[in-house]
C-alpha positions as CSV (number, residue, x, y, z in Angstrom):
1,X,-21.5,10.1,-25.5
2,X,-18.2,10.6,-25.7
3,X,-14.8,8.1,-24.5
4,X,-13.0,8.4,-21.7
5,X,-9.0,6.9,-22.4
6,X,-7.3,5.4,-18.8
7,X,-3.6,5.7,-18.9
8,X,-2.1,3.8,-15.8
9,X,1.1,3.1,-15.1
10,X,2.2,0.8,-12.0
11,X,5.7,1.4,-11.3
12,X,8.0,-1.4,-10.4
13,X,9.7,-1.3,-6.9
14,X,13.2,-1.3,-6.8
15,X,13.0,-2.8,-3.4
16,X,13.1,-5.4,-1.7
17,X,12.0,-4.2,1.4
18,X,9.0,-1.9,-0.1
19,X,5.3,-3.5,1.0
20,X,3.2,-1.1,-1.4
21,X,3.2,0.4,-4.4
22,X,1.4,3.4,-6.3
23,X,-1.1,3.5,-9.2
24,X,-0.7,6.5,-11.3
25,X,-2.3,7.7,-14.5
26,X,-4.0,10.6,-16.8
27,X,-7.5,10.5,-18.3
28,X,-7.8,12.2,-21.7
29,X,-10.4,12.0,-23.9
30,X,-9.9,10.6,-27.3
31,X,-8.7,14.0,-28.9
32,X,-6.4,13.7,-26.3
33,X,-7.5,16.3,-24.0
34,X,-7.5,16.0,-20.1
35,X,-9.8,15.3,-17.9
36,X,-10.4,17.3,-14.5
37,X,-12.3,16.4,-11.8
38,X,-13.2,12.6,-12.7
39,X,-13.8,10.1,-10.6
40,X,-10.9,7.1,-10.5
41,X,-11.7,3.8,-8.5
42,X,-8.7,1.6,-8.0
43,X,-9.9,-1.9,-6.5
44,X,-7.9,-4.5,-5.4
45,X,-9.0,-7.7,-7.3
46,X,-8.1,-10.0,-4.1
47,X,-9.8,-8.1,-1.4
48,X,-12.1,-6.7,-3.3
49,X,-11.5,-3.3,-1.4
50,X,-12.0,0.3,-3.6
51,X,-10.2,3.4,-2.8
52,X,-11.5,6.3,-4.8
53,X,-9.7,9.4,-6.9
54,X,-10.6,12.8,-8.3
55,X,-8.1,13.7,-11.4
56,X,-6.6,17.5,-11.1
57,X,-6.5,19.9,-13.2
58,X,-3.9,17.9,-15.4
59,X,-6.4,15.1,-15.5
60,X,-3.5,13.1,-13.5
61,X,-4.4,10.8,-9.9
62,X,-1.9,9.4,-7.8
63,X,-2.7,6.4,-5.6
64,X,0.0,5.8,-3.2
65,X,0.8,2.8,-0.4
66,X,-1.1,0.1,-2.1
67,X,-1.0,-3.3,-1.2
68,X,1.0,-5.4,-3.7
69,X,-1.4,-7.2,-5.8
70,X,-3.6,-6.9,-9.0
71,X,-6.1,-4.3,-9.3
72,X,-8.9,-3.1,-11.9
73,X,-9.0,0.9,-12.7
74,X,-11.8,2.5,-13.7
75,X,-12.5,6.0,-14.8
76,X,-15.4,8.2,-15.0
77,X,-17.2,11.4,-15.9
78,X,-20.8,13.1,-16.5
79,X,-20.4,12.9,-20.4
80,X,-18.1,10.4,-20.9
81,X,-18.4,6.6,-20.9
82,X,-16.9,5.1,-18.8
83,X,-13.0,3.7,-19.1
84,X,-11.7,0.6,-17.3
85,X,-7.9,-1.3,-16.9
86,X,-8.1,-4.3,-15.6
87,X,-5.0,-6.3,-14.3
């Protein structure tokens, strides 16, 4: 089975007055290839709520208007094991 590599980036607000942010990332496998088409869930480790992500053709997902707080990422496809970031 082959490795699925999360790359997640959670870009600082340069607000004050901004109440959410965005999770953003690209899955790649570990020749560095992209990933279409798998499944991202973002959850939020305080609420415990999940929102859920397909990658496009880039392998890239964009989760926008989150509530400030820490959240776990995983990643996954049929064929791939699956990848997590946590924190």
């Amino acid at each position: 089975m082959r490795t699925l590599l999360l790359l997640a980036t959670l870009p600082v607000l340069a607000f004050s007055q901004a109440s959410t942010g965005t999770i953003t990332g690209t899955i790649h496998d570990a020749t560095g290839a992209v990933i279409p088409a798998a499944k991202v869930t973002i959850t939020n480790k305080g609420t415990n709520v999940s929102s859920e992500w397909v990658t496009g053709d880039g392998g890239t997902f964009l989760a926008p208007t989150l509530i400030p707080g820490s959240y776990q990422v995983t990643a996954e496809k049929q064929g791939f094991k699956k990848s997590l970031a946590d924190g």
